[in-house]
C-alpha positions as MATLAB code, in Angstrom:
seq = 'XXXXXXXXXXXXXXXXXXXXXXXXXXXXXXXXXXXXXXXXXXXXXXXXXXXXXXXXXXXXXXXXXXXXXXXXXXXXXXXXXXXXXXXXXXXXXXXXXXXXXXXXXXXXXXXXXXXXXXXXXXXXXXXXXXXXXXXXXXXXXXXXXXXXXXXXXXXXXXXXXXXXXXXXXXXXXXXX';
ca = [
     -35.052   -6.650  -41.603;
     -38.712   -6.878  -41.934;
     -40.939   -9.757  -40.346;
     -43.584  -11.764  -42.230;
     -46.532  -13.535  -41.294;
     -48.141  -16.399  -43.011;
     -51.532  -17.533  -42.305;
     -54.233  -20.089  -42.977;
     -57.541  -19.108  -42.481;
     -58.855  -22.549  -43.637;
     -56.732  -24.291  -40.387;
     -55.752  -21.656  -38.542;
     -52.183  -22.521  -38.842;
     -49.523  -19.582  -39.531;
     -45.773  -19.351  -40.181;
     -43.192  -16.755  -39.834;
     -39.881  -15.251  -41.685;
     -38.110  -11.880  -42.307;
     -36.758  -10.661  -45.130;
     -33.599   -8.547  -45.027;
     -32.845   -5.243  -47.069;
     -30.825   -7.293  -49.622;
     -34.334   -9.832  -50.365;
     -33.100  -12.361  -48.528;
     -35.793  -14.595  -47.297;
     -35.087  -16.886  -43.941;
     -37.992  -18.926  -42.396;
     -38.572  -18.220  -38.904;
     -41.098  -21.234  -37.496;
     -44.471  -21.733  -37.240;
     -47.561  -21.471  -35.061;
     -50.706  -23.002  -34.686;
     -54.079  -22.296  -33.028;
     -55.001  -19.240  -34.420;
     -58.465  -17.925  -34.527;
     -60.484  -17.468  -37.810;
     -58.948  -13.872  -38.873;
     -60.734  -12.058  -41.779;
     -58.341   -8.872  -41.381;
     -54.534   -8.733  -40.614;
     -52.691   -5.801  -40.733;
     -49.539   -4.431  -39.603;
     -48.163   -1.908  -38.493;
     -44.908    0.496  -39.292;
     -43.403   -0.990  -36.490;
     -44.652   -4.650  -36.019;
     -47.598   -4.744  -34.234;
     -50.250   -6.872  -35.880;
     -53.896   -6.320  -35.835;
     -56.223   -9.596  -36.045;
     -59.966   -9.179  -36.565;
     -62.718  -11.179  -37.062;
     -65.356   -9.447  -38.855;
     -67.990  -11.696  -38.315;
     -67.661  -11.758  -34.382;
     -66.461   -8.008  -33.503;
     -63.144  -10.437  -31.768;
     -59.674   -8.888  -32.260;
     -56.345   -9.437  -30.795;
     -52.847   -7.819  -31.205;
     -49.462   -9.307  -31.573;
     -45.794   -8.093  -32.184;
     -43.706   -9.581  -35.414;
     -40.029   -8.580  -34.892;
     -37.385   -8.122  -37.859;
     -36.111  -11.391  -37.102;
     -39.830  -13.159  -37.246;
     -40.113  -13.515  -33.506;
     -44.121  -13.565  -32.764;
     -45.415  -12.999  -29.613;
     -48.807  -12.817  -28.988;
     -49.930   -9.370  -26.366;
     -53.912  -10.178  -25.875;
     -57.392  -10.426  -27.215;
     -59.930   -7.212  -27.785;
     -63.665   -7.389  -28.207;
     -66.488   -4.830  -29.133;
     -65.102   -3.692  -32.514;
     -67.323   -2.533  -35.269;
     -67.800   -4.247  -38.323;
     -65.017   -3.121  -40.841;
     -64.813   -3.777  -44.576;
     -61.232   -2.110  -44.994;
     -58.803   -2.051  -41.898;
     -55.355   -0.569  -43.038;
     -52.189    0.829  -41.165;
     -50.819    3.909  -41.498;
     -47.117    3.810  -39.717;
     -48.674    3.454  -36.021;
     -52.082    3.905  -36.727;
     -54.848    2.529  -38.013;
     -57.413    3.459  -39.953;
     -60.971    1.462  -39.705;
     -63.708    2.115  -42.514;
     -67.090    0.357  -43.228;
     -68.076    0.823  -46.661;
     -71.768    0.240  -46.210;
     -72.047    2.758  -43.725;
     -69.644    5.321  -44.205;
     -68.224    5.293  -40.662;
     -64.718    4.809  -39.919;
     -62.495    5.291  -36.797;
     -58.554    5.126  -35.536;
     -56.369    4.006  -33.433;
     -52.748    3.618  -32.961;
     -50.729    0.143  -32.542;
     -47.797    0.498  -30.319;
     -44.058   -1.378  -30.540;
     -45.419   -3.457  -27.975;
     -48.991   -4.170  -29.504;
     -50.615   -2.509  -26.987;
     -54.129   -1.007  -28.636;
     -55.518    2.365  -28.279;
     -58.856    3.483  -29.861;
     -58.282    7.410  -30.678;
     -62.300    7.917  -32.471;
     -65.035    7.705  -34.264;
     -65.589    9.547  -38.071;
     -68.464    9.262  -39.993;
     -69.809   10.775  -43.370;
     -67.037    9.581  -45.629;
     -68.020    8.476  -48.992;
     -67.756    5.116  -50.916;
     -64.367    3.884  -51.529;
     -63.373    0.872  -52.672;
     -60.001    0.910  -52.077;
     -58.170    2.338  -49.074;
     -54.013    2.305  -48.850;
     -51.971    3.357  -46.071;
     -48.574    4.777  -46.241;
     -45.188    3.940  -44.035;
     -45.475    7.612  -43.227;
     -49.095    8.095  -42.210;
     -50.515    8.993  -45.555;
     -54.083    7.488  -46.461;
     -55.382    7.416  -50.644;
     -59.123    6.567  -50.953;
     -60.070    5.099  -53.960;
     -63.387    4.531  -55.809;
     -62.973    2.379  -58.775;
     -66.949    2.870  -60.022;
     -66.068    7.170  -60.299;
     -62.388    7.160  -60.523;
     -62.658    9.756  -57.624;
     -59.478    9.254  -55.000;
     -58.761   11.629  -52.571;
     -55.841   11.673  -49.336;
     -55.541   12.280  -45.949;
     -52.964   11.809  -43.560;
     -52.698    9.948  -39.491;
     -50.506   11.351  -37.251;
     -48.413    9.415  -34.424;
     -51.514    9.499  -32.213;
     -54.037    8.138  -34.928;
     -55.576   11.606  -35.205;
     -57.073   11.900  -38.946;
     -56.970   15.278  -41.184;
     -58.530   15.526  -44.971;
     -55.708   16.839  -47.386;
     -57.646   17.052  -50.423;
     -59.602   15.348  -53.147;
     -59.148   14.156  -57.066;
     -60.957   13.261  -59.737;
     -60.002   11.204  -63.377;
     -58.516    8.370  -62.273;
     -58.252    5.411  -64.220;
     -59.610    2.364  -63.009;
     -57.613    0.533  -60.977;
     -58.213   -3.082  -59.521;
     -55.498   -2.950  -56.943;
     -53.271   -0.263  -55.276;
     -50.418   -0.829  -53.044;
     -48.000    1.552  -50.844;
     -44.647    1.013  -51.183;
     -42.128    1.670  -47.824;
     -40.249    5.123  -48.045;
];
């Protein structure tokens, strides 16, 4: 079973479910009091990443398969992100504008761990994250993509660029 999280950004309201291998949908419940989020991701194994881009705020959480929420704490300092996307335990940060970008790793509790920094990447547009750790930057201007792949620990290695792609308006990773 997978768990899902619905949220408001408007009222800060939110609402849970899971979904089970067969695509059966069952609400969970729902919450309220939730800051204003501009970034939620997950994570392989249901920790959930709030951020506020605007304030530098984050906070962490834990979705089970069942839609159970629980929330584990707040974080501050962060950097401001334009993409934030998981790939299985990690994360991968990236500011557009900039070219920086850093990782971390989101445990099965939530717990947060910054792993680094990396800077000198070029402009992408899109960024997807695999199940399995895989990362595909996309720019839809050049049609230049290239991968790259986060370990277990969040630690980030190049695996090779492209060139010719079509543009694309949206890309999505699929599980498995």
């Amino acid at each position: 079973m997978s768990g899902i999280l619905f949220y408001n950004f408007s009222n800060g309201e939110g609402a849970t479910a899971r979904l089970d291998s067969s695509g059966n949908y069952t609400s969970a419940g729902s919450l309220s009091g939730f800051a204003e989020w501009t970034h939620i991701v997950g994570s392989a194994f249901g920790g959930l990443l709030f951020y506020n881009k605007a304030t530098g705020e984050a906070a962490t959480a834990v979705l089970d398969g069942a839609g159970h929420y629980t929330f584990v704490g707040n974080l501050s300092g962060f950097a401001e992100w334009t993409h934030i996307v998981s790939a299985g335990p990690s994360l991968f940060f990236y500011n557009a504008n900039t070219g920086d970008a850093a990782t971390a790793r989101l445990d099965y509790a939530g717990n947060y761990t910054f792993v680094g920094n990396l800077s000198g990447f070029a402009e992408w547009t899109h960024i997807v994250g695999s199940a399995f750790g895989g990362l595909l930057f996309y720019n839809k201007a050049t049609g230049e993509a290239a991968t790259a792949r986060l370990d277990g620990g969040g630690n980030y290695t190049f695996v090779g660029s492209f060139s010719g792609f079509a543009e694309w308006t949206h890309i999505a990773a699929a599980a498995f």
